[in-house]
MDTraj code that builds the backbone (N, CA, C; nanometers):
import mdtraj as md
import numpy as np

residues = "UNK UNK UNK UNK UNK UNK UNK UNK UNK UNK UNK UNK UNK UNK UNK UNK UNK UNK UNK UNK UNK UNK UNK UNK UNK UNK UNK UNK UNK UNK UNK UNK UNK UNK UNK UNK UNK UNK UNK UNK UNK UNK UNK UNK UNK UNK UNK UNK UNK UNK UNK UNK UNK UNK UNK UNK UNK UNK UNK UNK UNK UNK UNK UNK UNK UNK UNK UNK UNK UNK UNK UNK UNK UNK UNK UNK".split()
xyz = np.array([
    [1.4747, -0.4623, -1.5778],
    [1.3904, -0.4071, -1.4719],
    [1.4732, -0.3110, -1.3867],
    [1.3992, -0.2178, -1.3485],
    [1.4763, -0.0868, -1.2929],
    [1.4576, -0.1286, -1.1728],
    [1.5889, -0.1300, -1.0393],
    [1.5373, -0.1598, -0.9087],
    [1.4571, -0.0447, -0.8694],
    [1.4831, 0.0656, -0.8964],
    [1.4031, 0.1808, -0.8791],
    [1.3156, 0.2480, -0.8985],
    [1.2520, 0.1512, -0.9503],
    [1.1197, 0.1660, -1.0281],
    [1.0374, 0.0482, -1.0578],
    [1.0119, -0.0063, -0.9075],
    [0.8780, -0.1423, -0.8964],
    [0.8224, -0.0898, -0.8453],
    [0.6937, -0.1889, -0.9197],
    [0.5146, -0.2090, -0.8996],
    [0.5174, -0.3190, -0.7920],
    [0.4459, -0.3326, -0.7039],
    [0.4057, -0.4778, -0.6238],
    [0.3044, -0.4417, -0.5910],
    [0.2543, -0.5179, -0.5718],
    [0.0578, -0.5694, -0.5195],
    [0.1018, -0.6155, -0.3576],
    [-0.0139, -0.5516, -0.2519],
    [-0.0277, -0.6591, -0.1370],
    [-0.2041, -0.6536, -0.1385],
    [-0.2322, -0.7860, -0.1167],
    [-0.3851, -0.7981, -0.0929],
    [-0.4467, -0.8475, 0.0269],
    [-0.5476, -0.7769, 0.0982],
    [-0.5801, -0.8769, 0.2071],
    [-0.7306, -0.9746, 0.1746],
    [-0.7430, -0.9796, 0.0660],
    [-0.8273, -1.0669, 0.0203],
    [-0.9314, -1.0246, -0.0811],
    [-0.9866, -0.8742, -0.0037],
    [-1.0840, -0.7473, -0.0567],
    [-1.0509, -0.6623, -0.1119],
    [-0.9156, -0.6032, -0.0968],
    [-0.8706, -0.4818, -0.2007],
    [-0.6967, -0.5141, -0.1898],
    [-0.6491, -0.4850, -0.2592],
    [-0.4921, -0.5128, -0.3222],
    [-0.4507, -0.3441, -0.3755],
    [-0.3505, -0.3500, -0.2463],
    [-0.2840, -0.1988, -0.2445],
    [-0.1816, -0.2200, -0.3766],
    [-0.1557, -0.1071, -0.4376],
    [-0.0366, -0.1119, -0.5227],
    [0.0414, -0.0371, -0.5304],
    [0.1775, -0.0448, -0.4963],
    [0.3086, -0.0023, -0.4580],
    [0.3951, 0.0828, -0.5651],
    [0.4237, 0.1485, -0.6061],
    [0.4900, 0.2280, -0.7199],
    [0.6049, 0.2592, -0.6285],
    [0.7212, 0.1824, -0.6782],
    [0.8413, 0.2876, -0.6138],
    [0.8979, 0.3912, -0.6558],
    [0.9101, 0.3794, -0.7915],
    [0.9545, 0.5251, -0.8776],
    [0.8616, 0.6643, -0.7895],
    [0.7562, 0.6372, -0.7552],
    [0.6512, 0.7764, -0.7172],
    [0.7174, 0.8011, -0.6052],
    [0.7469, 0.7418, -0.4938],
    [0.7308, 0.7777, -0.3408],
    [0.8339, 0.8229, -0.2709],
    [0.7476, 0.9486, -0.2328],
    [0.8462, 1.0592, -0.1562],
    [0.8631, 1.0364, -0.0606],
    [0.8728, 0.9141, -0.0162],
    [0.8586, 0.8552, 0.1655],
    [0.8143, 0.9800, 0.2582],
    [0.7049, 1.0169, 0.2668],
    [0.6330, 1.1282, 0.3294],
    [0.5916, 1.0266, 0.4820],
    [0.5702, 0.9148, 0.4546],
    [0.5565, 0.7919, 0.5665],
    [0.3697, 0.8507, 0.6290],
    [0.3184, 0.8815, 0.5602],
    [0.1686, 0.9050, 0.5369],
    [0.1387, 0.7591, 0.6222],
    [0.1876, 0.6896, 0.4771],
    [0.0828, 0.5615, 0.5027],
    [0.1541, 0.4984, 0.6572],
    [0.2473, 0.4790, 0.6643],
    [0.2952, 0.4651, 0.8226],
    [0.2294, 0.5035, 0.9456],
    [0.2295, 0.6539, 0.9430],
    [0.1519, 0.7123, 1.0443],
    [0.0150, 0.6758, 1.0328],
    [-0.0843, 0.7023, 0.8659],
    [-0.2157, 0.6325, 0.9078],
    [-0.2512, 0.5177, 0.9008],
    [-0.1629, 0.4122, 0.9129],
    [-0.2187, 0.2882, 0.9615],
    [-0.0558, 0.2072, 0.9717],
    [-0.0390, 0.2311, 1.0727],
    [0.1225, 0.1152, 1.1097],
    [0.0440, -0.0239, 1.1480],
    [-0.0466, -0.0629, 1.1582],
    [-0.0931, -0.2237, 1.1528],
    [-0.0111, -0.2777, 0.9995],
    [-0.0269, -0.2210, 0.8808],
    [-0.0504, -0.2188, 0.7657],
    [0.1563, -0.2226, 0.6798],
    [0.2002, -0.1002, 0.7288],
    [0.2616, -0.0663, 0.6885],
    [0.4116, -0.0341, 0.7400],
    [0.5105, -0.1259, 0.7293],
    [0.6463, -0.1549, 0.7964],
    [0.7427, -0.1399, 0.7077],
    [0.8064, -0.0046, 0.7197],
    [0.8994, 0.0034, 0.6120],
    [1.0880, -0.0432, 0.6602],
    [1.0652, -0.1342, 0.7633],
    [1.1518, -0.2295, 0.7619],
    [1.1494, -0.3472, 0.7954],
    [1.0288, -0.3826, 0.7512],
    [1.0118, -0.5442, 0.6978],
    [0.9725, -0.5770, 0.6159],
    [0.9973, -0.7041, 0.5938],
    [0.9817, -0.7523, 0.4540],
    [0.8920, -0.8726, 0.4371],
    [0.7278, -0.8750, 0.3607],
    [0.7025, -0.7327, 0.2796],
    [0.6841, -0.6349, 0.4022],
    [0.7004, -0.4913, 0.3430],
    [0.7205, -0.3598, 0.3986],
    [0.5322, -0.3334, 0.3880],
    [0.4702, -0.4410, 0.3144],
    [0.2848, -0.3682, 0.3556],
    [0.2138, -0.4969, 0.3546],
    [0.1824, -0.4948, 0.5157],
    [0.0815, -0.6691, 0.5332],
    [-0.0175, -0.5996, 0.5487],
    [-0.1050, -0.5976, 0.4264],
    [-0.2853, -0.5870, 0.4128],
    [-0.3540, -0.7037, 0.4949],
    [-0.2942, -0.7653, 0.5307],
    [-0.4096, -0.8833, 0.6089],
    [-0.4464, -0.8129, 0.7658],
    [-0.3749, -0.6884, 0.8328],
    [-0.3730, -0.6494, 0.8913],
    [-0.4318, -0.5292, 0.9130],
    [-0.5161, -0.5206, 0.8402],
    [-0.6344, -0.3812, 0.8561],
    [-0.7171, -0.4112, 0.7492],
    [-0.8557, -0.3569, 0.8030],
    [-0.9614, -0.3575, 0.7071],
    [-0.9576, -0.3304, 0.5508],
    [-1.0321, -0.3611, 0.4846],
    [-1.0583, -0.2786, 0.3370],
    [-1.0763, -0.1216, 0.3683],
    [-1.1948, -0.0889, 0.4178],
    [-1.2287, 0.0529, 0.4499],
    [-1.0784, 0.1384, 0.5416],
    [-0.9702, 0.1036, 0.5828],
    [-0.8865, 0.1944, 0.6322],
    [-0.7673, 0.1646, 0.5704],
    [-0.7388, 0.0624, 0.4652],
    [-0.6591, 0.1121, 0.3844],
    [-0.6336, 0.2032, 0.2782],
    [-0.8258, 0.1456, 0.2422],
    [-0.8775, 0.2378, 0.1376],
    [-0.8609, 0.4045, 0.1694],
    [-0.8966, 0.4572, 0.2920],
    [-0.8543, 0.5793, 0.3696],
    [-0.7427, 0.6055, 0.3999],
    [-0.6143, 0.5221, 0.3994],
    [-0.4511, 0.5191, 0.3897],
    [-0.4513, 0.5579, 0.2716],
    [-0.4940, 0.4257, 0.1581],
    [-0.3830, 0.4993, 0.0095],
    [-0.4733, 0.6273, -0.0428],
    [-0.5777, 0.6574, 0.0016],
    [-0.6492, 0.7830, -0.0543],
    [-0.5212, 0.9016, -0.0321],
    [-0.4423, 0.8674, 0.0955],
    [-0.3876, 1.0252, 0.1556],
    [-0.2495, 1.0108, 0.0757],
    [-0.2392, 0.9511, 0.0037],
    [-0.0589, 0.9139, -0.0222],
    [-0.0476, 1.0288, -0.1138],
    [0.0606, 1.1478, -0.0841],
    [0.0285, 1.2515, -0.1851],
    [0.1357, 1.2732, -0.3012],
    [0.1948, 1.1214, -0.2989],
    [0.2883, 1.1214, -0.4231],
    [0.1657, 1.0050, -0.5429],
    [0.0974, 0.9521, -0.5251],
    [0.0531, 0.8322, -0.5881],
    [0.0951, 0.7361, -0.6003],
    [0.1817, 0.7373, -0.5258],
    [0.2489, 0.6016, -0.5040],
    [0.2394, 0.4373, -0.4888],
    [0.1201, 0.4895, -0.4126],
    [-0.0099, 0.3781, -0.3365],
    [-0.1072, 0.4378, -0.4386],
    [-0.1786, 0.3007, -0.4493],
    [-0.3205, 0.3093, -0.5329],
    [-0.3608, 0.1792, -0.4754],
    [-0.4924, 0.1651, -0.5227],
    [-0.5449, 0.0149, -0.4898],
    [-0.7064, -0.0440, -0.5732],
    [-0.7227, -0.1329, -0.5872],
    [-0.8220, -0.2061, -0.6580],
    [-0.8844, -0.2890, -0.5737],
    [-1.0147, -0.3125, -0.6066],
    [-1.0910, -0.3969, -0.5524],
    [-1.1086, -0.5048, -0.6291],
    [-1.0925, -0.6352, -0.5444],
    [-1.0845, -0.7568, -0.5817],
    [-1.2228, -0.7941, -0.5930],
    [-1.2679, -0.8705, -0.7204],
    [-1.3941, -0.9604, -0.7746],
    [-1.4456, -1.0446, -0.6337],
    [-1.5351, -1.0300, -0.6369],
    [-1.5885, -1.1561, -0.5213],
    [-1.6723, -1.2614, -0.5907],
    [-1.5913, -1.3339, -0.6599],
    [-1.6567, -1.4450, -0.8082],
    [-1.7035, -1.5357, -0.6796],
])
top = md.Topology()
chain = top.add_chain()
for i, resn in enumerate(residues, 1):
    res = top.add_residue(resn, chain, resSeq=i)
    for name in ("N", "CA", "C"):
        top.add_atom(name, md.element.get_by_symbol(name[0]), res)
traj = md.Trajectory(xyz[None], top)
C-alpha cells in the first residue's frame, strides 16, 4: 500500500465522502466550504457527522482535483 495514495470513506450516516489522496492539490476548497466538516489537522481530518448531507454534497461537488467524491448510503 502506497502511503501516498489512500482511499478512506467518512460517513455521517446519509452520504459517505470519499477521500483520494493521490488526487489532492490541497486547494483547502473543502476547508473553506464547510470547516464544521473538514480539519486538516485532526485526526480523522473529515467528521461528516458534522454537517448535513445537502452541504457536503455542495463541498465535494467544488473539489477541483476529484479528490473528494461521495455516495449515498441505502436506507434498507
Amino acid at each position: 500500500m502506497d502511503p501516498n495514495d489512500l482511499t478512506k470513506e467518512y460517513t455521517n450516516g446519509e452520504v459517505t465522502i470519499v477521500w483520494q489522496s493521490g488526487k489532492c492539490i490541497h486547494s483547502a476548497n473543502c476547508v473553506k466550504n464547510n470547516p464544521d466538516v473538514f480539519h486538516p489537522k485532526e485526526k480523522p481530518w473529515i467528521q461528516a457527522k458534522n454537517s448535513t448531507t445537502k452541504k457536503i454534497i455542495e463541498t465535494v461537488n467544488k473539489c477541483p482535483s476529484g479528490a473528494l467524491t461521495f455516495y449515498l448510503n441505502n436506507k434498507d
